[in-house]
C-alpha positions, 0 to 999 in steps of 0.5 A, a space after each residue: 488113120 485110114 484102114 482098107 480091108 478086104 476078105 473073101 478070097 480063096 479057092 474055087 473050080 472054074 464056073 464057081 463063083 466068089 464073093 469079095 468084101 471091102 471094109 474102109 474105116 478111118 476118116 474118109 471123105 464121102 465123095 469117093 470111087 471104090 475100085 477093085 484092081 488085080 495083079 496076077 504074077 508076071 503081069 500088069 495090075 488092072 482095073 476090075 470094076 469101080 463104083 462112085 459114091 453115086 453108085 455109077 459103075 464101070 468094068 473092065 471088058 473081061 469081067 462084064 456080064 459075070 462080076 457085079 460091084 456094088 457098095 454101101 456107103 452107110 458102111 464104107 463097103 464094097 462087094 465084088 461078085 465073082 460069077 463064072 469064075 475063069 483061070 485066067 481071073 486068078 489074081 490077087 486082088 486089091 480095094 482102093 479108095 480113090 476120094 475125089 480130090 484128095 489121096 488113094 488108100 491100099 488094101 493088103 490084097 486078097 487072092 483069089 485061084 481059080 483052078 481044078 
């Protein structure tokens, strides 16, 4: 059984930053993409940034320049921070392990409001 976790959400002003968590446990394949997706109410989910197991990296334009992923592989974790955060960066946001080749596996979700 595959087990997504992710922490790190909350609230912060405009310009804060934030720092988000993924954990996978379970029996995951190794040759993965870790993948950070948001949804905010009324609108479409949308790619934020993933990571391959070889550490290439791809963001959507929105985020670039201010969000950094990364992972760590011997812990099956991911980060996403968030710096310069903006209004429109409120969102739930979601981990998803996407193994090549194989199945996706979901977080619950954790949100993130960027308001004053």
């Amino acid at each position: 059984q595959v087990e997504i976790v992710e922490s790190g959400g909350g609230l912060v002003q405009p310009g804060g930053s934030l720092r988000l968590s993924c954990t996978a446990s379970g029996s995951i394949f190794s040759l993965n993409t870790m993948v950070w997706y948001r949804q905010a109410p009324g609108k479409q989910r949308e790619l934020v940034a993933a990571i391959t197991d070889a550490g290439r990296t791809n963001y959507a334009d929105a985020v670039k320049d201010r969000f950094t992923i990364s992972r760590q592989n011997a812990k099956n974790t991911m980060y996403l921070q968030m710096n310069s955060l903006k209004p429109e960066d409120t969102a739930m946001y979601y981990c998803v392990v996407e193994e090549v080749g194989g199945d996706d596996f979901w977080g619950q979700g954790t949100q993130v409001t960027v308001s004053s």
